[in-house]
C-alpha positions, 0 to 999 in steps of 0.5 A: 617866728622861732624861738631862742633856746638859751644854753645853761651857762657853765662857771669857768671853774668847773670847766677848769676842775672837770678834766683834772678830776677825770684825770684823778679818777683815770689814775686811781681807777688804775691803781685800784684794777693793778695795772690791768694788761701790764703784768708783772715785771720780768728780769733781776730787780733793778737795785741802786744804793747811793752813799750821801754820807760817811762818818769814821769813828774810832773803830767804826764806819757809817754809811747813810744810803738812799735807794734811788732805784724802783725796787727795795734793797735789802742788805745783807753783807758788808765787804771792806778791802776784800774781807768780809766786816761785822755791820749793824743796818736797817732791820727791813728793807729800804724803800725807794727814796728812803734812807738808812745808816749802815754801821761797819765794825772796822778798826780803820787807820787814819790816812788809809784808802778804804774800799766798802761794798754793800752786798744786797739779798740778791747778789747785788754789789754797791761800792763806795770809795774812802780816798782818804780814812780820817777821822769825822770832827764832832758837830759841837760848839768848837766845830761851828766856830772853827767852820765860822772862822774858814767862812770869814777866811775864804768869803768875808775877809777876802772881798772886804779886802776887794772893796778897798778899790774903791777910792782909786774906781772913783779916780779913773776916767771913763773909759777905764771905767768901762773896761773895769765893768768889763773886767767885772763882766769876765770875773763874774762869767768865769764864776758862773761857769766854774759853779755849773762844773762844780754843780754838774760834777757833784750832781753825778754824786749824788742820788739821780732820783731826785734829778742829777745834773738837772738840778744844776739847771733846776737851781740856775733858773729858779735864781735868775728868775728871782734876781730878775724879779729883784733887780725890776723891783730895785730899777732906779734905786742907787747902787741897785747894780753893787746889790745885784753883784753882791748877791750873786757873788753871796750865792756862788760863795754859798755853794763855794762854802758847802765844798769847802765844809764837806771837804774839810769834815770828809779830811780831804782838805788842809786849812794851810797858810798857802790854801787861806792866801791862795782863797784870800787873792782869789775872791779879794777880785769878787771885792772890786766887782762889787765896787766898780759899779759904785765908782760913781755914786756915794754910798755910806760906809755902813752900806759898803759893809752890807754889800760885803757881808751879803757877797762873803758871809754866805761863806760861813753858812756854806762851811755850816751846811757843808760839814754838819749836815752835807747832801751832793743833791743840795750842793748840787742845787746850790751850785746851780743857784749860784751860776744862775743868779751870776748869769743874771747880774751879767745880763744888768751889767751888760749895758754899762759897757756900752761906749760913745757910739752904743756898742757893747762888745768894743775893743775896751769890753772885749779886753776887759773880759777876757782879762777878768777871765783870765785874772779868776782862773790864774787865782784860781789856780792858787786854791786848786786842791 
């Protein structure tokens, strides 16, 4: 008769921790050798700079760079429309990923376009435009509540005035009912293309180290997978679709109010009165896509105001972030944040427009947004800067 011969049984952690500390001593063995093989790199050093940040003041310009390439930058002279400029700068060189403020001796006129061009140790040039040379508001309690009033202005006022719709939704038929969802359908898909242009747009400004246009994506999944997560935590609660609608739109108008705060500290925007009603008719069409999904359901009128400072007081921050403390990289995120929590409503919303005999895409549906679509980008127009 043979015996048994029992294994010693191995817990799973260790299992699980032996492949990742092999893979940890791999990478510091490496380390330690210095790349054994691989020699040392051949050619020019590959050096990026990227502008984050300018600030005018009187007689002077200040650049924060980063280096977004593998190699320190060093710089070494400064070159302002062709003429060689005094200029005070980080007294070593700049590490990949590090930051350093390189201040410009330069007596700029306001409304002037100004080329700037850092000259590195190497021969190497990085030029930063300046379309327009105004000079940058300070960040004091005054700016703040100026920043604040443009936030109601464009976010809150707007789709408060939105909201009012909602006495007439509660009147109309059913199948009006629908093609109004429908027409939210469309005013939502036309944001949540128009944050992912803006996005893409302002991530090719930015530092390409941390990501470039991949943080749009970055930000679109990370915001539809936490709305999906609430939305399932919210199923059968009343008037879990207006909050739904309204966060999504609080986040778009989040990315929206970063623009327009970077805009308006860089001078590249003029609070008009025609820029204020072209914003106000804009997103007073958000207000009625919120609403229509309480045409019939009660909600109190303390709730109503919830969902319109959770759709529009995102504004103001937005304006905050944006002009004080303005980085495309986050703008960028933000943005992709916005579209993906939009996309994410859509997706809830969807089924509310399913008529008598289940289908979705009707006649009804399919008028109703391209109509929406087509009421976002005619306002949309107005505000086109």
């Amino acid at each position: 008769m043979g015996t048994v011969t029992r294994g010693v049984r191995v817990p799973v952690w260790v299992l699980g921790l032996v492949p990742l500390l092999l893979i940890v001593g791999g990478l510091a063995l490496f380390a330690l050798l210095d790349a054994p093989g691989l020699g040392e790199r051949r050619g020019p050093p590959a050096e990026e700079l990227v502008v984050e940040r300018t600030v005018l003041s009187p007689g002077e310009i200040a650049l924060t760079v980063r280096n977004d390439g593998p190699d320190a930058v060093s710089i070494a002279q400064v070159v302002v429309n062709d003429a060689f400029a005094e200029f005070t700068g980080p007294a070593e060189a700049v590490g990949r990923l590090e930051t350093a403020t390189v201040r410009v001796v330069q007596p700029w006129v306001e409304g002037e376009a100004y080329e700037v061009a850092l000259v590195t140790s190497t021969g190497g040039t990085i030029v930063h435009e300046i379309p327009v040379a105004v000079e940058t508001p300070s960040a004091d309690l005054g700016f703040f509540g100026l920043m604040a009033l443009l936030g109601l202005y464009v976010g809150v006022i707007p789709v408060a005035l939105g909201m009012l719709w909602l006495p007439w939704l509660r009147r109309v038929p059913a199948a009006w009912l629908r093609g109004l969802m429908a027409l939210t359908v469309g005013l939502l898909g036309f944001l949540a293309v128009d944050a992912t242009l803006e996005g893409l747009e302002l991530a090719g400004e930015g530092s390409q180290a941390f990501g470039g246009a991949a943080l749009v994506f970055l930000g679109a999944g990370v915001a539809y997978l936490f709305l999906s997560g609430v939305s399932s935590w919210l199923r059968g609660r009343s008037g879990s679709s207006a909050m739904l609608v309204a966060a999504g739109i609080g986040l778009h108008n989040l990315g929206e109010g970063v623009a327009i705060g970077a805009a308006y500290a860089a001078g590249a925007l003029a609070l008009g009165a025609f820029l204020v009603i072209g914003f106000a008719i804009h997103n007073t069409t958000e207000g009625l896509a919120i609403v229509a999904p309480l045409a019939r359901t009660r909600a109190s009128l303390g709730r109503l105001a919830g969902l319109g400072l959770l759709a529009g007081g995102p504004a103001v921050l937005g304006a905050w972030i944006g002009s004080a403390a303005y980085n495309a990289s986050i703008a960028a995120f933000l943005f992709g944040f916005g579209a993906g929590a939009i996309v994410q409503v859509i997706v809830t919303l969807m089924p509310s427009l399913r008529d008598e005999t289940g289908r979705t895409l009707h006649p009804t549906a399919v008028t109703g947004i391209l109509g929406g679509m087509a009421l976002m980008f005619a306002t949309g127009l107005l505000v086109a800067a």
